[in-house]
Steps between C-alpha positions, in 0.01 A plus 500: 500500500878561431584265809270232420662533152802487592466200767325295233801571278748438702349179625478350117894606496631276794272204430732155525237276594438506857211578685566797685262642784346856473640709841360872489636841631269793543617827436357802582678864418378834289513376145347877452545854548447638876623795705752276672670178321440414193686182342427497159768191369483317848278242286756443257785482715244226741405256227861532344647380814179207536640394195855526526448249824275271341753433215787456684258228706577616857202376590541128398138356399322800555418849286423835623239737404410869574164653574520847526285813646502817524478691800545846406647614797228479717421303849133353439555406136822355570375273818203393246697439211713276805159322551460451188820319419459262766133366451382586170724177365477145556889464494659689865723823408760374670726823518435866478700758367456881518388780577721827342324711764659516868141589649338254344769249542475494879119378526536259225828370710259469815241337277684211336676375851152387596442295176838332489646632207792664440563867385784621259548882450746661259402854555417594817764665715314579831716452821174417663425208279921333666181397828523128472242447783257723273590365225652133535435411137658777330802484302629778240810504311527860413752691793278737718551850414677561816785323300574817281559721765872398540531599116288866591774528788820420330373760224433749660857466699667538187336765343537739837183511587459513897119675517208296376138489536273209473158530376225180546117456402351371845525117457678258688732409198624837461509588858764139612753581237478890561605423809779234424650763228543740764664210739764346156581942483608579813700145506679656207608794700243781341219687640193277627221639220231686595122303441204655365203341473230606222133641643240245389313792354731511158553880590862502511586870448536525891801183475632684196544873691636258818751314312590873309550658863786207581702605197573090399516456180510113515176378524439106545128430376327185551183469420276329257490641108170705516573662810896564373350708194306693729770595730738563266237762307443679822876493617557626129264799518636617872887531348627128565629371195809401256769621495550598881245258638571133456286202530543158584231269391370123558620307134172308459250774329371398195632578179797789441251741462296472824487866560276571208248240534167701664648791384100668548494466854835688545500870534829461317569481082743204393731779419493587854534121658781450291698816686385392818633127517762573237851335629338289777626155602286167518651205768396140413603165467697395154221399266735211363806359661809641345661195416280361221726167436405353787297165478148550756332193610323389190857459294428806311739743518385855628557653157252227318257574700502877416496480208173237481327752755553772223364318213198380718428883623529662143831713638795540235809379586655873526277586788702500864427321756424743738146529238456167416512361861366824671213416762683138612436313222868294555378494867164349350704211305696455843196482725335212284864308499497538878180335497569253273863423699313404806222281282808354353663429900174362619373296223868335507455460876182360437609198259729445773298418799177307495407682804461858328175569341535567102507833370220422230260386836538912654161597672475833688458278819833389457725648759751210482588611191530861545702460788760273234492851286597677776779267576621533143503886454737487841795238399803683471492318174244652282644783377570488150557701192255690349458776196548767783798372668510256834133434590397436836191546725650791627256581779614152696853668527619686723511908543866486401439285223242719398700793463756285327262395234441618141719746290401876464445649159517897501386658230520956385240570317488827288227642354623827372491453140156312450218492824424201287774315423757492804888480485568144759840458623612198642694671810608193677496171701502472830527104651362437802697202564822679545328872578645695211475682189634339223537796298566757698654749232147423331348742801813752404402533210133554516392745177354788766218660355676832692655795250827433602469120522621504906329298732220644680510614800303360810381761667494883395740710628415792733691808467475648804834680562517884374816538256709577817428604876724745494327690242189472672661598838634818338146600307380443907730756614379746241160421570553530864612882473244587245209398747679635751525863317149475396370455833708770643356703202129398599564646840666762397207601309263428767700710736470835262194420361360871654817671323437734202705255302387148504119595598483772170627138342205298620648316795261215480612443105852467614423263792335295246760547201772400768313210643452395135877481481554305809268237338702499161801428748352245697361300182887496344597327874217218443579527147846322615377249724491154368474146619803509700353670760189325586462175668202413253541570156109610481597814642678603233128586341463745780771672338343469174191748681696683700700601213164607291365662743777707615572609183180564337359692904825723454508598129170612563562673814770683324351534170182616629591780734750645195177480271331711773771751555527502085144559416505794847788638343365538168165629642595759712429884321438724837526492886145506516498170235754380722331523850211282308788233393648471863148392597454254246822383533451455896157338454519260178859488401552230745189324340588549171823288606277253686267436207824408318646260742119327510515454156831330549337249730247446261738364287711372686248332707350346153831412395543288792180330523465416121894389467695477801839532516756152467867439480611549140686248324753638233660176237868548557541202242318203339594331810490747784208684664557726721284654730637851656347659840559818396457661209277232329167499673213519204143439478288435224408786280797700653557685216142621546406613829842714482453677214174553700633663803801676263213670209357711782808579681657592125201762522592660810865533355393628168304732683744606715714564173249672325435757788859574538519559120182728512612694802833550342363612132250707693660689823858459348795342700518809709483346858703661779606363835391193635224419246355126471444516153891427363505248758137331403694530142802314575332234743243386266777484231745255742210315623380401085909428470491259767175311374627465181899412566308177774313420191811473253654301786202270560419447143879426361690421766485135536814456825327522826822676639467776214131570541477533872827763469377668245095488653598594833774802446251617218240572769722572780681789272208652350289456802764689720522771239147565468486544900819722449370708238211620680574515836886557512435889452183554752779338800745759365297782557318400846886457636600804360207692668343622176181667548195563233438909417170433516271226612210567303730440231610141386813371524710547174272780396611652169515834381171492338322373793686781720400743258113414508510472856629898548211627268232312719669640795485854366135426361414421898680827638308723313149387564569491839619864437196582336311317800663683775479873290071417488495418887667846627304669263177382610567526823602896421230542326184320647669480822202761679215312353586144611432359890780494716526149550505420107783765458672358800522148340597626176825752692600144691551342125673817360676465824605102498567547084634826471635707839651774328250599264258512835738697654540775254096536464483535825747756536315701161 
């Protein structure tokens, strides 16, 4: 109704008295909401331009009028709606223009060729749509969008930024200028992007944890507006957003606020869209040409008609451009000039010749007259001057005129104060015609949404060198004769393991306390491998296992054998008690162990399976990520499955503690000679320092250089002096020859054991006195009465036991 309002005004307006001749234009775009274009002043800016030509009379005795449909986007509406247009009136539709969709653009191209009318787009960018054998009818006026990827280029050039990544919905629009961005980069000397292209499915988390593996952090996304809220939710929730992550957007979404719209289907809050696309960039055409003075083809000045397109759409005269002309509406007011620029060339062509049909006499079966279109749109002189800037049919040029066409608007936008009411900055210019920006300290200047206002970086940076080599070499040379000392110690032990002094000790404990060691040593050599010394950085998570496992197998190879020889220690009262402990310990010491390292596996085995280890990521800066082979590997719930595997193991140490403290208050510190228990003492004591000095360094100790020092000698030192503390003494004496008093008797027995150990062996000697007095004396005194073979048994005992005692009852 607006239109037909409109029309009928502006008809009464021009009316001078001659008869003028109807000539209609269908036009078919989205006049409402969809998922994919959506031109909600394209009406405005149409009939403001119908009018604009029929006052300034370039069509001399004629009068154009609009009938308009909308085709929501969509194929079969927009091919019936086509139908429509052409039959449903008794006057021809002698021109077409539309459609804002590329998709839909391309059958209603093929469609119209076959009815002889013509087809004017100002929307559409689709490289595929430049087929004039498809499409041989087709004309559009807005540059394809392979046109801003000089602008993308020369940005990116200045700003630094050699990696990129392109990201495209799966259409053919998306997928021809993907591919011509990553042609205009490399021609400016920087990496060729990489190109993604998004599953049909809408599950995207798979692209998001691909594009987070690359480490880019400049992410090209073209796609249409539903499907870019989407992605950038999903991309949001796996860690890709503002300020290290940077996107660069299509211009043409609808409205400043895009991101919210839908907000229910988004698993993301406003709060959190605004993060995620806060300091992006949008690449489009200008809205309006810059130079507003400039007379277009009507004799209206640029400016003029501005300002009547802002009365007629109800916008204020403070609201910019890039608002009030969003979605093409300038493009809109161009596309109906074009038209009526080559009505005006053919009906003057027409008065001309006799031998031309008239315009006002179009039929559908006219192809003599289509063909004169044709001929029109391609003199070199049609061109003219339009709201936008030179207007052409720019898909009759050629590929370098193509890229040539059209100036570049970039725009920041910042969201960081208000999700709902974005910061736009007008970054800069770049014209195609002479390949430039025209403002380059514009792009200098860019308000970074960063902490420190720097420009972000485009890639993250790896930190894969230790603090320095040498320091690392050295720690290996430590390490090296460490291992080597504890293995000589293992065989050591093995070698004397039938000697009074290491098997009174428990061989099979020390094996196992010294094997725990080598472990501890062999986790602080993985512990200092980083990326630098594998050809794929994905080993570097081996290390992160091999490190866990090392450590966690050893401390409790170490741990548990001194909880053993604690809780022995304490136990032990008597020989006899004693004997019973040496078979325990023999048969289920080893399995107590055992049950300990399965519970580690347990865990550990959980651990892995629930949250698996991944390289770490520590924020140097705003700007700087960087991702460290080393000493960074994490996993969700860290924090959890170690105090898991620590609680227990804190158990074994506080019982270790305890037991020491028990034995101590209850036997007294009395040991002599090579005891274990001073040396259980001292070990579990170095072993708790150690644990907690790699804690202080892990927990405040943010250099890498610091913390591996600090880690590493921590466990070398107090791992070497735990092995030195209980073994150093045992070698001593085996060298020297030293030789237990009594082998019944423990090594390092005390004075009360010694003491206890005398008054059983007194005890013994005098039953067996007792025993031996009964046997002569029954043998003296029953000896008649009994057989001769019984008495001759009884004499070879007395004999075997007790020879001189026979000897003098023989003799009596």
């Amino acid at each position: 109704m607006l239109y037909v309002f409109l029309s009928l005004l502006s008809f009464s307006a021009w009316g001078d008295g001659r008869t003028r001749k109807p000539l209609y234009i269908g036009g078919l775009w989205p006049s409402t909401p969809n998922p994919y274009a959506y031109s909600e002043y394209a009406g405005v800016a149409a009939q403001l331009a119908i009018d604009h030509i029929n006052r300034a009379d370039l069509l001399p005795g004629h009068e154009l009028f609009l009938r308009h449909r909308d085709s929501k986007c969509n194929v079969g509406l927009t091919l019936y709606q086509m139908g429509e247009l052409l039959r449903s009136f008794d006057e021809p539709t002698i021109v077409l223009v539309g459609e804002a969709c590329s998709p839909v653009t391309q059958p209603l191209a093929a469609a119209t060729q076959y009815w002889n009318v013509p087809l004017f787009n100002f929307a559409s960018q689709s490289e595929k749509l430049e087929n004039r054998i498809a499409y041989p009818r087709y004309y559009h006026v807005l540059p394809i969008a392979n046109a801003l990827n000089r602008a993308r280029a020369a940005m990116m050039a200045t700003l630094n930024w050699n990696k990129s990544i392109i990201l495209i919905q799966s259409a053919d629009r998306f997928t021809l200028t993907a591919r011509d961005l990553q042609e205009e980069v490399e021609r400016a000397g920087l990496n060729r992007p990489e190109l993604r292209v998004l599953p049909v499915s809408n599950d995207f988390t798979s692209t998001a944890q691909e594009v987070m593996k690359t480490g880019i952090h400049i992410i090209f996304g073209m796609f249409y507006e539903e499907a870019a809220r989407q992605v950038i939710c999903t991309f949001y929730q796996n860690g890709i957003s503002s300020p290290q992550f940077v996107w660069i957007l299509v211009g043409w979404y609808n409205g400043k606020t895009w991101y919210l719209k839908n907000n229910n289907a988004l698993n993301c809050t406003p709060e959190e869209m605004g993060s995620a696309i806060n300091g992006h960039f949008t690449f489009d055409f200008v809205p309006v040409r810059p130079d507003l003075n400039t007379t277009i083809l009507t004799g209206k000045t640029a400016s003029k008609v501005v300002s009547e397109f802002l009365v007629r759409a109800n916008f204020s005269f403070g609201t910019p451009l890039t608002e009030s002309f969003a979605q093409y509406n300038a493009y809109a007011f161009d596309g109906f000039l074009a038209v009526g620029r080559m009505l005006s060339i053919a009906v003057h062509q027409m008065n001309s010749s006799e031998q031309i049909s008239r315009i006002d006499h179009f039929s559908y079966d006219d192809r003599n007259l289509s063909d004169i279109f044709n001929a029109i749109m391609e003199n070199k002189m049609y061109p003219f001057q339009g709201l936008t800037g030179r207007v052409a049919p720019y898909n009759l040029l050629t590929r370098e005129a193509k890229r040539d066409a059209g100036t570049a608007q970039i725009l920041y936008i910042r969201t960081g104060g208000s999700a709902s009411d974005p910061v736009v900055t007008n970054v800069a210019l770049f014209d195609n015609s002479v390949g430039r920006l025209i403002d380059v300290d514009g792009v200098r200047n860019i308000p970074w949404t960063t902490t420190d206002g720097e420009v972000p970086l485009d890639i993250t940076s790896s930190v894969v060198e230790l603090s320095d080599k040498g320091a690392f070499i050295a720690v290996v040379i430590i390490l090296s004769l460490c291992i080597i000392s504890a293995i000589y110690l293992l065989l050591f032990i093995r070698r004397h393991r039938r000697h009074s002094v290491i098997k009174k000790s428990f061989y099979q404990l020390n094996e196992l306390i010294v094997l725990g060691g080598l472990m501890i040593y062999m986790m602080v050599l993985v512990y200092g491998f980083d990326g630098q010394f594998f050809q794929f950085k994905e080993s570097s998570l081996s290390c992160c296992y091999a490190r866990t496992l090392l450590l966690c197998f050893g401390s409790t190879l170490m741990f548990g054998s001194i909880l053993v020889k604690t809780v022995t220690k304490l136990m032990k009262r008597s020989v006899a008690a004693k004997m019973r402990l040496d078979t325990l310990l023999i048969f289920n010491g080893c399995l107590i162990i055992g049950l300990l390292l399965l519970l580690d596996c347990v865990l550990i085995g959980l651990w892995y399976g629930f949250n698996p280890w991944k390289k770490g990521q520590q924020t140097l800066s705003s700007t700087v990520i960087a991702t460290h082979y080393r000493e960074k590997c994490t996993s969700s719930n860290k924090a959890l499955w170690i105090s898991g595997l620590i609680s227990y193991k804190c158990v074994v140490v506080l019982v270790c503690v305890a037991a020491v403290g028990i034995r101590i208050k209850v036997r007294g510190d009395t040991e002599q000679g090579n005891s274990d228990s001073p040396c259980i003492d001292m070990t579990t004591i170095s072993i708790s320092v150690a644990v907690a000095l790699a804690a202080f360094g892990f927990t405040f100790v943010d250099d890498p250089a610091v913390q591996f020092l600090l880690v590493s000698l921590c466990f070398i030192t107090l791992d070497s002096l735990a092995l030195i503390i209980l073994f150093y003494r045992k070698i001593q004496w085996i060298r020297n020859g030293r030789q237990e008093l009594d082998e019944t008797t423990d090594v390092g027995t005390n004075k009360e054991t010694l003491e206890l150990a005398a008054t059983e062996v007194k005890d013994l000697q005098k039953r067996s006195e007792d025993l031996r007095k009964a046997l002569v004396k029954v043998m003296g005194e029953v000896g008649p009465g009994i057989s001769s073979s019984v008495k001759t048994e009884v004499k070879r005992v007395l004999e075997n036991e007790f020879p001189a005692d026979v000897a003098a009852q023989d003799d009596n």
